[in-house]
C-alpha positions as CSV (number, residue, x, y, z in Angstrom):
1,X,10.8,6.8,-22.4
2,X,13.3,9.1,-21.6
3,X,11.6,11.8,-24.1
4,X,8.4,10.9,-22.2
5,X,10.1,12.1,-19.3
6,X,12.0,15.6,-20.6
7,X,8.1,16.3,-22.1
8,X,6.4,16.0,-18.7
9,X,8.2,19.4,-18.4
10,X,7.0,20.9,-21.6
11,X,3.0,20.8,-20.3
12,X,2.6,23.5,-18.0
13,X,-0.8,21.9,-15.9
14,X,1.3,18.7,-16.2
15,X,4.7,20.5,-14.7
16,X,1.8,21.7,-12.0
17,X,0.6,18.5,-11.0
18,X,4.2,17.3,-10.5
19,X,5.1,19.8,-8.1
20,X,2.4,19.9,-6.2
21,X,2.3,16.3,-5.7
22,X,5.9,16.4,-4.9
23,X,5.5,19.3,-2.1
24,X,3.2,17.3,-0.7
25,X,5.1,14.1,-0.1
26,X,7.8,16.3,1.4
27,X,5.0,17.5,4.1
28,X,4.2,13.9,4.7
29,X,8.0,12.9,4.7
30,X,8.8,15.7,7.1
31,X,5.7,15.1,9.8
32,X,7.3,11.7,10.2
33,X,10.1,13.1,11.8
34,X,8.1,15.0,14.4
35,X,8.1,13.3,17.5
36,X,4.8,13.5,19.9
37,X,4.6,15.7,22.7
38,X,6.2,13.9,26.0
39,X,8.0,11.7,24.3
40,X,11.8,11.7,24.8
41,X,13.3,11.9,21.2
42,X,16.8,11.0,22.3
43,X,16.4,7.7,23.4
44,X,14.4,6.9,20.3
45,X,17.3,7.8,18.4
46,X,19.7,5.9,20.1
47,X,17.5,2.7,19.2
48,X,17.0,3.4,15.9
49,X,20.5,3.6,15.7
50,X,21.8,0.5,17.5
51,X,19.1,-1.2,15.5
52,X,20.3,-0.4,11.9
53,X,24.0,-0.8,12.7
54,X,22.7,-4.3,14.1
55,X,20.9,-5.1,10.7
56,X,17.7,-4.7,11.8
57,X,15.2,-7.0,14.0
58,X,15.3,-10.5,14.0
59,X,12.8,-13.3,15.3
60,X,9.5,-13.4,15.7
61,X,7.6,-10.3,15.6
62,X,10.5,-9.1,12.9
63,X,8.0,-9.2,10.1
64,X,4.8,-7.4,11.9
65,X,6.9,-4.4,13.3
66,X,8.8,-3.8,9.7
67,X,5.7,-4.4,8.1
68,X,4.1,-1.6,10.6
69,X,7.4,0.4,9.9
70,X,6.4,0.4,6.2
71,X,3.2,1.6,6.1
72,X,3.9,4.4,8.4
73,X,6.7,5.7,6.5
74,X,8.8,4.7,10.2
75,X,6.2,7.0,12.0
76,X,5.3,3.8,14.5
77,X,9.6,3.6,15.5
78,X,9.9,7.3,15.6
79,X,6.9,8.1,17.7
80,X,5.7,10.7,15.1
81,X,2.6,12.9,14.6
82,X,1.8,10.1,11.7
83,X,2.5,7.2,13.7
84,X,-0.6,5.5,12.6
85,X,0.0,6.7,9.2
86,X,-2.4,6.7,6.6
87,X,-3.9,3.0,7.7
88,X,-7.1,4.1,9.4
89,X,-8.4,5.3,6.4
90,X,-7.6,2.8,4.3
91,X,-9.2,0.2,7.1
92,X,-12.5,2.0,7.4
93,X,-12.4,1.8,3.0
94,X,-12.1,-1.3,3.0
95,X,-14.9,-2.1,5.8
96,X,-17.4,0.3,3.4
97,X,-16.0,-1.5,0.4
98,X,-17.3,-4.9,2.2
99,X,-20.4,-3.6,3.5
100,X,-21.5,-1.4,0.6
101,X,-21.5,-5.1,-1.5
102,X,-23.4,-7.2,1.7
103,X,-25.8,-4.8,2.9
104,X,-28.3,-3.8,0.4
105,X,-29.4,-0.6,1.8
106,X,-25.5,0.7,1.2
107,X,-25.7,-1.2,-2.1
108,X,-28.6,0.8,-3.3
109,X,-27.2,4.1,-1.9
110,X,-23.9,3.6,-3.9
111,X,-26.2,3.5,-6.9
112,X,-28.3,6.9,-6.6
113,X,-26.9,10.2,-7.5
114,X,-24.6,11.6,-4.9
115,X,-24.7,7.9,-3.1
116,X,-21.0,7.9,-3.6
117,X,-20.2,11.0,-1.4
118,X,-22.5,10.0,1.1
119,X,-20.5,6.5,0.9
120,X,-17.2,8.8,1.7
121,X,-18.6,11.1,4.2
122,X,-19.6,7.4,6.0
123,X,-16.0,6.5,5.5
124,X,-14.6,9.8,7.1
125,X,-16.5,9.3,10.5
126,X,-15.2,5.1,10.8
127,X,-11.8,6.4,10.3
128,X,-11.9,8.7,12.7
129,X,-13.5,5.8,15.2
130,X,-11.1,3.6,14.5
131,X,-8.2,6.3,14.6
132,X,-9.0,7.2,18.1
133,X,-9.4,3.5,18.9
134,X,-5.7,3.3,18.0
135,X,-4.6,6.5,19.3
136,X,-5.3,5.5,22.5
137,X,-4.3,1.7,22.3
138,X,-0.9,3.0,21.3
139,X,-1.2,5.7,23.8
140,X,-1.7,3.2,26.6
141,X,1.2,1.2,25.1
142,X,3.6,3.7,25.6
143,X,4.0,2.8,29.1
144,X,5.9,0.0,28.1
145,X,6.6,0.2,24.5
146,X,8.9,-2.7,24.2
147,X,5.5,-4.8,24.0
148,X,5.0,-2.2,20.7
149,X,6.2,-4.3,17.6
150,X,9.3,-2.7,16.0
151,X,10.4,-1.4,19.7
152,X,11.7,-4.3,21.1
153,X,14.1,-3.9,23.9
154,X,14.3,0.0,23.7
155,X,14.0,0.3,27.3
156,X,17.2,-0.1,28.1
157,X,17.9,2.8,25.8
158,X,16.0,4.9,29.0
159,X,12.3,6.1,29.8
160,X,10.6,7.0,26.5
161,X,7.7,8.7,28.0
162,X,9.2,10.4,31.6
163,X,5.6,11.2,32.8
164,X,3.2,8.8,31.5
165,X,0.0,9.9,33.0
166,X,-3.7,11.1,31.7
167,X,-2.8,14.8,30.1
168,X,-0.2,12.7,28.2
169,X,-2.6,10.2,27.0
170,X,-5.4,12.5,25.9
171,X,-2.9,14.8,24.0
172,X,-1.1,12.0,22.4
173,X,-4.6,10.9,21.0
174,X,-5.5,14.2,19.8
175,X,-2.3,14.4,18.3
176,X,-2.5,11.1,16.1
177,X,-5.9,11.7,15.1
178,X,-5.1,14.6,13.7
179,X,-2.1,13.4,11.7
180,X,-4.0,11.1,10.5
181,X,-7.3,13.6,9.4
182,X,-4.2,15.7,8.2
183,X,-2.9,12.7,6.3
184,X,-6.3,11.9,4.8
185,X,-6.7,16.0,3.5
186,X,-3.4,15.8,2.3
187,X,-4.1,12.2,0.1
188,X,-7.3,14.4,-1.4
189,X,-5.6,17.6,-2.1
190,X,-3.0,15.0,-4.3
191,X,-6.1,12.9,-6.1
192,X,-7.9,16.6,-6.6
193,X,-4.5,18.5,-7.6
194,X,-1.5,16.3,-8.3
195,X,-1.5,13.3,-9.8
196,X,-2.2,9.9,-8.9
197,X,-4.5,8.4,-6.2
198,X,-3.3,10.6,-3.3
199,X,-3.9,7.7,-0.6
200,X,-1.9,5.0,-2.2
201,X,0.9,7.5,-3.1
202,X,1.6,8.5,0.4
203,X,1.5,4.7,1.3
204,X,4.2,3.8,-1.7
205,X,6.0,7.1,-0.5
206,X,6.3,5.5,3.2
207,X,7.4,2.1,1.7
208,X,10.1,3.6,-0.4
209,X,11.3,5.4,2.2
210,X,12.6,2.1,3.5
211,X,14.8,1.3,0.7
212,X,17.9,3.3,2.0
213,X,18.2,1.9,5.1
214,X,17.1,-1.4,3.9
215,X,20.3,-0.8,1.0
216,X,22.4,0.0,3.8
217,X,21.7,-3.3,6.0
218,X,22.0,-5.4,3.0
219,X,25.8,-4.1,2.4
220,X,26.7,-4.5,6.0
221,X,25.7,-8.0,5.8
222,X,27.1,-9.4,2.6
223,X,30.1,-6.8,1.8
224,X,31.4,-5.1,4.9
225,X,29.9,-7.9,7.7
226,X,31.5,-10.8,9.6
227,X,31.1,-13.5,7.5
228,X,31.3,-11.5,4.6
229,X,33.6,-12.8,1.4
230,X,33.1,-13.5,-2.4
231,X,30.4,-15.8,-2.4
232,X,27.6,-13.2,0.1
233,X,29.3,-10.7,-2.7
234,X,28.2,-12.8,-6.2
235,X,24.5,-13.4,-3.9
236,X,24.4,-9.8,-3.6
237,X,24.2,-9.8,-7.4
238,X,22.0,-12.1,-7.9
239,X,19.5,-10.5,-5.7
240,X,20.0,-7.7,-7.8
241,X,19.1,-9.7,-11.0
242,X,16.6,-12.1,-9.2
243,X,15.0,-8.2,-8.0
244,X,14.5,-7.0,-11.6
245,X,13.1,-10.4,-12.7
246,X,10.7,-10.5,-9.5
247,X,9.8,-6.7,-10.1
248,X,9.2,-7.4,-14.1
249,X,7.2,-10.6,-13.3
250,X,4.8,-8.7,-11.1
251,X,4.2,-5.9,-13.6
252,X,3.3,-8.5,-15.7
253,X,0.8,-10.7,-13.8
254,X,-0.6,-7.0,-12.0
255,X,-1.4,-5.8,-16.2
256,X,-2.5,-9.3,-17.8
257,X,-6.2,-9.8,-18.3
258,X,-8.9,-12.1,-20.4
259,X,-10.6,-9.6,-22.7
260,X,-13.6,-11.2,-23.9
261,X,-15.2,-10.2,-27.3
262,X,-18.3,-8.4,-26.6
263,X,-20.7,-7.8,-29.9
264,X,-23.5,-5.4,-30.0
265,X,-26.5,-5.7,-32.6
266,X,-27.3,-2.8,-35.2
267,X,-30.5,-0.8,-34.3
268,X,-31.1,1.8,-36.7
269,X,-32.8,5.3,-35.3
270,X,-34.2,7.3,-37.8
271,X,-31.4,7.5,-40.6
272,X,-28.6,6.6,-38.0
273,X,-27.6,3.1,-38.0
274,X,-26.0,2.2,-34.3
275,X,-24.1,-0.8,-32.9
276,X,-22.6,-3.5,-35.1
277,X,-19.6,-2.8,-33.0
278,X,-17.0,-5.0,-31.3
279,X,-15.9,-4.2,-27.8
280,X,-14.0,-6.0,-25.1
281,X,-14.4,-6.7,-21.5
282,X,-11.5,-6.8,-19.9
283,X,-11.2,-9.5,-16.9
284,X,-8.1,-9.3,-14.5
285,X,-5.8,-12.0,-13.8
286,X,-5.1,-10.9,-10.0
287,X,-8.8,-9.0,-10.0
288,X,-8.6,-9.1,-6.2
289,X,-5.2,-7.0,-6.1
290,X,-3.4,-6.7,-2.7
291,X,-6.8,-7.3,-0.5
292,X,-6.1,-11.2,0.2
293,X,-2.9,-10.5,1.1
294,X,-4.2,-7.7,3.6
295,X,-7.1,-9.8,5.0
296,X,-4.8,-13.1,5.7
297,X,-2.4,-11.2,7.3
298,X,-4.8,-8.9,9.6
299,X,-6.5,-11.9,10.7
300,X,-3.5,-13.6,11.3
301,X,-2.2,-11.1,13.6
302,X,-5.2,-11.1,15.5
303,X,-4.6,-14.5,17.6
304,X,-1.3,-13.1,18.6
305,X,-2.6,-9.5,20.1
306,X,-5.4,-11.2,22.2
307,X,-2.5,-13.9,23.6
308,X,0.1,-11.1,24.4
309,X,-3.1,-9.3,25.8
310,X,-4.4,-11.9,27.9
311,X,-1.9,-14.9,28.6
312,X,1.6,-12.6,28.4
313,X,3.5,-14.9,30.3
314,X,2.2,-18.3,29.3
315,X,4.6,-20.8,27.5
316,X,2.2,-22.2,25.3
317,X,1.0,-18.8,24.6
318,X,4.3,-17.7,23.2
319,X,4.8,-20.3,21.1
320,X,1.7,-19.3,19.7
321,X,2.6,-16.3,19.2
322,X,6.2,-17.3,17.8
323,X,4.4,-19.1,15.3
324,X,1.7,-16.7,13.9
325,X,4.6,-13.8,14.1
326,X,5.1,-14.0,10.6
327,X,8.7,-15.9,11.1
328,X,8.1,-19.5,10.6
329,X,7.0,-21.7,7.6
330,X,3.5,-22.3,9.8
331,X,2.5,-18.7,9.3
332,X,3.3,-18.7,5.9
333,X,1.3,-21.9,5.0
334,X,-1.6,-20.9,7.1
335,X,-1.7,-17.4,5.1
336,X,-1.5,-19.0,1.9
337,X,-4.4,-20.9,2.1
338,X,-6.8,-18.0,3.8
339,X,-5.1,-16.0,0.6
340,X,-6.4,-18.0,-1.6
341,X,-10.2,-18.4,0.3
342,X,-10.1,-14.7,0.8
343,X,-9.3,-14.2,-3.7
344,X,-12.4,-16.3,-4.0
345,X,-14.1,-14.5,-1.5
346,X,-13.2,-11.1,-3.1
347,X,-13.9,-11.7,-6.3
348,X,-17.3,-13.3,-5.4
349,X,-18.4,-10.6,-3.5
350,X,-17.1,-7.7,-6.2
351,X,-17.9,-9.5,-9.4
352,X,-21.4,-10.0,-10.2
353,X,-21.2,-11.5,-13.4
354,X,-25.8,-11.2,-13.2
355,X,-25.7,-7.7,-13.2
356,X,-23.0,-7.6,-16.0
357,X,-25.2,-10.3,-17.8
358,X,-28.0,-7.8,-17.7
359,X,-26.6,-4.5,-18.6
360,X,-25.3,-6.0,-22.1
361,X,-28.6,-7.3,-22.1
362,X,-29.9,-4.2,-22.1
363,X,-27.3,-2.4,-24.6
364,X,-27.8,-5.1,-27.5
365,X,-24.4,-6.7,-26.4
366,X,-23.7,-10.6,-26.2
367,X,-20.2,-12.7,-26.3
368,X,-20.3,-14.4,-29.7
369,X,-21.4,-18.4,-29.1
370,X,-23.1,-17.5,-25.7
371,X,-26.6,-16.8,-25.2
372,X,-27.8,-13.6,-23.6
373,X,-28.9,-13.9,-20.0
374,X,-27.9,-16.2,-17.7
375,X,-25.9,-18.5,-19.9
376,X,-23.9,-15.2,-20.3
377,X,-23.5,-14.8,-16.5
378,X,-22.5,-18.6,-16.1
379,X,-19.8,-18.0,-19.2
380,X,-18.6,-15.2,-17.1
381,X,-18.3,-16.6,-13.7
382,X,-16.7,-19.8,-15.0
383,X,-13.8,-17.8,-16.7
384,X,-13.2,-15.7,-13.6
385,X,-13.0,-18.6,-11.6
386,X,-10.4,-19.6,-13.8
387,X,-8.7,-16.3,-13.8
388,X,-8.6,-16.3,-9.9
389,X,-7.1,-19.5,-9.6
390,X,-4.3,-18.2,-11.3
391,X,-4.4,-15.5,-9.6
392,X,-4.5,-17.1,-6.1
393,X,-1.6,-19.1,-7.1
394,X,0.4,-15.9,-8.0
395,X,-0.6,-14.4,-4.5
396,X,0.3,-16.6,-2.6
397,X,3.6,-17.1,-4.6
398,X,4.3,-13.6,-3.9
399,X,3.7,-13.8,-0.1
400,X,5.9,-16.7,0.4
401,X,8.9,-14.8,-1.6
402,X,10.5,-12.7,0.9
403,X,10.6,-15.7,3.6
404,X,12.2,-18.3,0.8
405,X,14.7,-15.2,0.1
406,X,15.7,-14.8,3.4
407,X,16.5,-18.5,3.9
408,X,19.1,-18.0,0.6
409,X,22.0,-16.8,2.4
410,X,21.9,-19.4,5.6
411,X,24.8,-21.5,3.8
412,X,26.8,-18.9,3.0
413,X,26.7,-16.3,5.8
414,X,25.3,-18.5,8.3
415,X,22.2,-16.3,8.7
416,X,19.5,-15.0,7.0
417,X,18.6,-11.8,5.7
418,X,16.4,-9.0,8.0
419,X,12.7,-9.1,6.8
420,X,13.3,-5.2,6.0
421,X,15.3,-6.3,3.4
422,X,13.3,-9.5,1.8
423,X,10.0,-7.6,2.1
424,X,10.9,-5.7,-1.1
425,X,10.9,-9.2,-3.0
426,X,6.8,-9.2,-2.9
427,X,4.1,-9.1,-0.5
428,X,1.9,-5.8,-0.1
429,X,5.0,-3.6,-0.2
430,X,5.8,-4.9,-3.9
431,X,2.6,-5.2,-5.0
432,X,1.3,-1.7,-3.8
433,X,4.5,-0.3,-5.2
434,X,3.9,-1.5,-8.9
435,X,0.2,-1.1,-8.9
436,X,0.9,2.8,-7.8
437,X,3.4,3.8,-9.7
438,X,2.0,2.0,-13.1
439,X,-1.0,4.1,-11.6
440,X,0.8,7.2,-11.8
441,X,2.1,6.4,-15.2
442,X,-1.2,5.8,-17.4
443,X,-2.3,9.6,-15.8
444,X,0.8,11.1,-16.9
445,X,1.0,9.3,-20.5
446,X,-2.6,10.1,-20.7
447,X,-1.9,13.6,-20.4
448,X,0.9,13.4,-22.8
449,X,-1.1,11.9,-25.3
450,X,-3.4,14.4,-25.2
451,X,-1.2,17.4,-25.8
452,X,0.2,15.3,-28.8
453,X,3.6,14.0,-27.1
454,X,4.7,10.5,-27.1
455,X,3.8,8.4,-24.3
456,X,6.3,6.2,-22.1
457,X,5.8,3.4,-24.9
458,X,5.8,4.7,-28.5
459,X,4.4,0.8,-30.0
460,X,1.6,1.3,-27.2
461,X,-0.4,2.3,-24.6
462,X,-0.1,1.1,-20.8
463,X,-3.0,-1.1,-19.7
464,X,-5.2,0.6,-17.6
465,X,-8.9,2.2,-17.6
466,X,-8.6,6.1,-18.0
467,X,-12.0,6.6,-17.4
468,X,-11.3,6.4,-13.7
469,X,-8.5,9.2,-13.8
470,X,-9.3,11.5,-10.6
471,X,-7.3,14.0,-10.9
472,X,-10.3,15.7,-11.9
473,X,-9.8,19.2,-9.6
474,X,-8.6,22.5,-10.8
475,X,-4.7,22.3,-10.6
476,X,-3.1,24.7,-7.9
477,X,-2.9,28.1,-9.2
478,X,0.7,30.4,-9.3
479,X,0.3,32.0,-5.9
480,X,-0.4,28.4,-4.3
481,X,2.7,26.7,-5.7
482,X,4.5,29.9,-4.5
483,X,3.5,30.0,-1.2
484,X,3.5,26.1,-1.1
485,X,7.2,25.7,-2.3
486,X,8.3,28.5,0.2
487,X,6.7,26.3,3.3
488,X,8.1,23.7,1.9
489,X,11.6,25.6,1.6
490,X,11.5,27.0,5.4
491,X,10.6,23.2,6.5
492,X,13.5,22.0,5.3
493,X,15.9,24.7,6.4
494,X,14.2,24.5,10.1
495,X,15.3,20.6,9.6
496,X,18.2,21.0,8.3
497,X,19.3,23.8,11.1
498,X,18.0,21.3,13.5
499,X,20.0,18.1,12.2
500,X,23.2,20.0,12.9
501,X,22.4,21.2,16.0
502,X,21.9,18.1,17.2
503,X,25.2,16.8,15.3
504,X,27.2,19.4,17.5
């Protein structure tokens, strides 16, 4: 593996690809960090910084506003240009996904020539709906942004926005609109010119960029904390351990699939003789990936923005909310069972074993002891249904994971652990993580492979389809990177020039 590595270096388009992809994750990183116009940036940094030396949030509410925190790279906290991050686009992708497999008219545009781009040009004008939406909702919000989850109690830190007013409103949506349209440009220029699926890289890029502060939080609680002592120091290293096994686990379940034999009859054609060949069709054990995770929890979170809408003050209303805040073992049971309606639901509404059925019909292909047709549809459904049982159950298990690993340390430090921390230990953060970065390796090992270099496993490929690489664009020529890695280069000195000034 490590010779993989040192040859990534050796392929010039390859070397490329790297850099480009890397310059443009520092353009995402750095746009965090820019705070919108009007908003005071000192009192936001005072927050953040009582926050972390307090470990974090705690309570309800913990989990939504680090889980927000995550996906917008900390955009949300820091009242950034990308404070909505890269989520508009990914909701309005997967309300096309949905409605390109219910609505037949969308159905039978995605399967014409050019349907596709129409399908993405579609998806272009919902995200920017939806982004303004947002824009504004968190625009309005501002006003009081303690009700903002991940910004509880900053108001005694001072006024965050001194003039709250209409200009302020209209240029702070304008403003996160167009991080996020620069976001979107900047996820294509990666799928057309880097490497990897540019979208999902900037989300895993805005997770990761957790992992520090979520490091440091973890020492000051079981090394240098209170209630710190040998036994929070041995439970520090079996999270470490009990981290590599959870992380190993999911690479597993995320790769394992049911290939079924798939035979297709000889036809001769003139003096060719074709088919007699055996093929497989691969069916995934988690075929639904992250989505029923994403669904339960959007719905979930629902209930608890009408309440604090409507009823803010209303006991009964925040015990409601205390309980769908993603703190308690009710939230966590209730998501577990819409996880595993929503698998069924995914899978049924993706997989369509009839039209499968009947384009092997049509090649001269059949599974071995299973008639063509629909016997051959009903063979394939009932092993998927199979398949996403399991599947389910490893969902759900991963959802459940960071709450049961926060719980660990209660009879030892008296406390448990900051959902910042835990969320590492599964739900969408891990599995997006593994499925992007294993994402990121089949493209480079494919590339490898075909300038005759050894791939990250020599006794083997890494599962994956590579006829869905997409990194089909020209790579960036000289005078690009050049220009590219100087922005780049002044960026960082203008940020570095103004994190000492600021230190003075």
């Amino acid at each position: 593996m490590i010779s993989a590595f040192a040859s990534t270096w050796k392929v010039p388009e390859l070397r490329e690809r790297i850099l480009f992809t890397l310059a443009m994750i520092v353009i995402v990183r750095l746009g965090v960090h820019v705070t919108l116009p009007g908003v005071d940036a000192s009192v936001i940094d005072r927050f953040l910084t009582a926050k972390q030396a307090a470990g974090g949030d705690e309570g309800a509410g913990a989990a939504v506003g680090a889980m927000l925190g995550f996906f917008s790279g900390g955009g949300l906290q820091k009242m950034g240009v990308f404070a909505l991050g890269i989520m508009p686009y990914i909701s309005a992708s997967i309300m096309m996904q949905l409605m390109t497999a219910v609505v037949p008219k969308l159905s039978k545009l995605a399967k014409e020539d050019g349907g596709r781009q129409k399908i993405t040009q579609y998806t272009r004008f919902v995200t920017i709906v939806i982004a303004l939406v947002q824009g504004y909702l968190l625009a309005i919000s501002l006003k009081n942004p303690g009700n903002i989850p991940g910004l509880g109690g900053i108001s005694k830190y001072g006024e965050v926005v001194p003039g709250h007013d209409f200009a302020f409103i209209a240029m702070t949506v304008l403003t996160i609109v167009t991080g996020t349209l620069l976001l979107m440009w900047i996820g294509d220029q990666i799928t057309e010119r880097g490497l990897g699926n540019g979208i999902s890289l900037i989300i895993t890029v805005n997770i990761i960029s957790a992992l520090p502060g979520s490091l440091v939080i973890t020492w000051q609680t079981l090394v240098s904390g209170n209630n710190a002592g040998p036994g929070a120091s041995a439970f520090l290293v079996f999270l470490v351990a009990f981290l590599l096994f959870v992380i190993a686990a999911t690479i597993a379940i995320t790769q394992a699939q049911r290939r079924i034999v798939i035979q297709y009859a000889k036809r001769v054609m003139g003096r060719k003789q074709l088919g007699g060949q055996t093929q497989y069709l691969p069916l995934k054990v988690n075929y639904a990936g992250v989505m029923p995770i994403i669904f339960a929890t959007a719905i979930l979170s629902l209930p608890a923005f009408i309440l604090q809408s409507a009823f803010p003050t209303q006991e009964w209303s925040q015990k409601v909310q205390n309980a769908l805040a993603g703190g308690e073992l009710t939230y966590y049971l209730v998501a577990g069972v819409m996880i595993f309606f929503f698998s069924y639901f995914w899978v049924a509404t993706m997989f369509q074993p009839s039209e499968i059925s009947e384009n092997l019909k049509r090649s001269g292909g059949y599974v071995p002891g299973v008639r063509p047709g629909k016997p051959t549809a009903d063979f394939l459904d009932f092993t998927m249904t199979r398949l996403t049982f399991a599947g389910a159950i490893f969902l759900t298990i991963i959802f459940i994971l960071p709450w049961i690993v926060s719980q660990m340390p209660r009879g030892i430090i008296g406390k448990e652990l900051p959902f910042m921390v835990t969320s590492f230990f599964g739900g969408t953060s891990l599995l997006i993580i593994v499925g992007v970065l294993l994402d990121f390796m089949r493209q480079v090992e494919t590339h490898l492979l075909q300038r005759n270099y050894d791939g990250f496993l020599r006794k083997g490929k890494i599962k994956g389809r590579y006829d869905r690489l997409q990194n089909t664009g020209e790579r960036a020529s000289n005078s690009t990177m050049v220009y590219l890695l100087a922005f780049v280069a002044i960026l960082i000195v203008i940020g570095i020039s103004y994190w000492i000034y600021q230190g003075r």
